[in-house]
C-alpha positions as a printed Julia matrix, in Angstrom:
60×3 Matrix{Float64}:
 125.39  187.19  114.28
 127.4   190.02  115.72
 125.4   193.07  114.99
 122.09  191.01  115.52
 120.48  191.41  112.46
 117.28  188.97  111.45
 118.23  185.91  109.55
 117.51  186.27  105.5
 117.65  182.36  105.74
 114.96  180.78  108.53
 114.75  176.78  109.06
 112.17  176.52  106.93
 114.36  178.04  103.91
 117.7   176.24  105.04
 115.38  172.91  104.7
 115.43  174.06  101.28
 118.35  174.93  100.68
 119.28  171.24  102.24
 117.04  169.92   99.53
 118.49  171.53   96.92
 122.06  170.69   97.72
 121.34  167.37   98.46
 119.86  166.78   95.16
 122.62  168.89   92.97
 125.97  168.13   94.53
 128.14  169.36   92.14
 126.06  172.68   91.7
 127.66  175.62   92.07
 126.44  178.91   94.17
 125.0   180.85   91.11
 122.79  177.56   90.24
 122.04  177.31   94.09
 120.9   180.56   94.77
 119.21  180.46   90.87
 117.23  177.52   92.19
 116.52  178.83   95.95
 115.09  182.08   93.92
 112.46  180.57   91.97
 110.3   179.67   94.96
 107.75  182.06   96.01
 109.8   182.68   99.52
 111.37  185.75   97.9
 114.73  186.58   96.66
 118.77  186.01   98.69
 122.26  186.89   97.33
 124.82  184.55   96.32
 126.32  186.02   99.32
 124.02  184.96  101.61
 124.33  181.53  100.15
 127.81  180.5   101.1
 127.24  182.13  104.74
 123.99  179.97  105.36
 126.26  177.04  103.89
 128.66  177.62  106.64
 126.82  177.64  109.37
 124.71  174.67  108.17
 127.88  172.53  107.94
 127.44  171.69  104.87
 130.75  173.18  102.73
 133.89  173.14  104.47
């Protein structure tokens, strides 16, 4: 990232996300970040979401 700030999604959470959109396809980013939320790894914006989708490859 350009102004070098620490990552709100590690590899352990993007393996989670990975899970989750893997097993939802056709969820949106509210139901996403809804499910990502109600882990105990603490709390990410549906901002953050769509960024971390990016750069995981995995929405175009």
């Amino acid at each position: 990232p350009a102004l070098c700030r620490q990552q709100l999604i590690d590899a352990r959470r993007e393996q989670r996300l990975s899970r989750i959109i893997h097993s939802e396809c056709r969820a949106t980013v509210r139901q996403i970040t809804s499910r990502h939320n109600s882990g105990d790894q603490g709390n990410v914006s549906q901002h953050t979401v769509p960024h971390s989708l990016l750069r995981m490859g995995l929405r175009s």
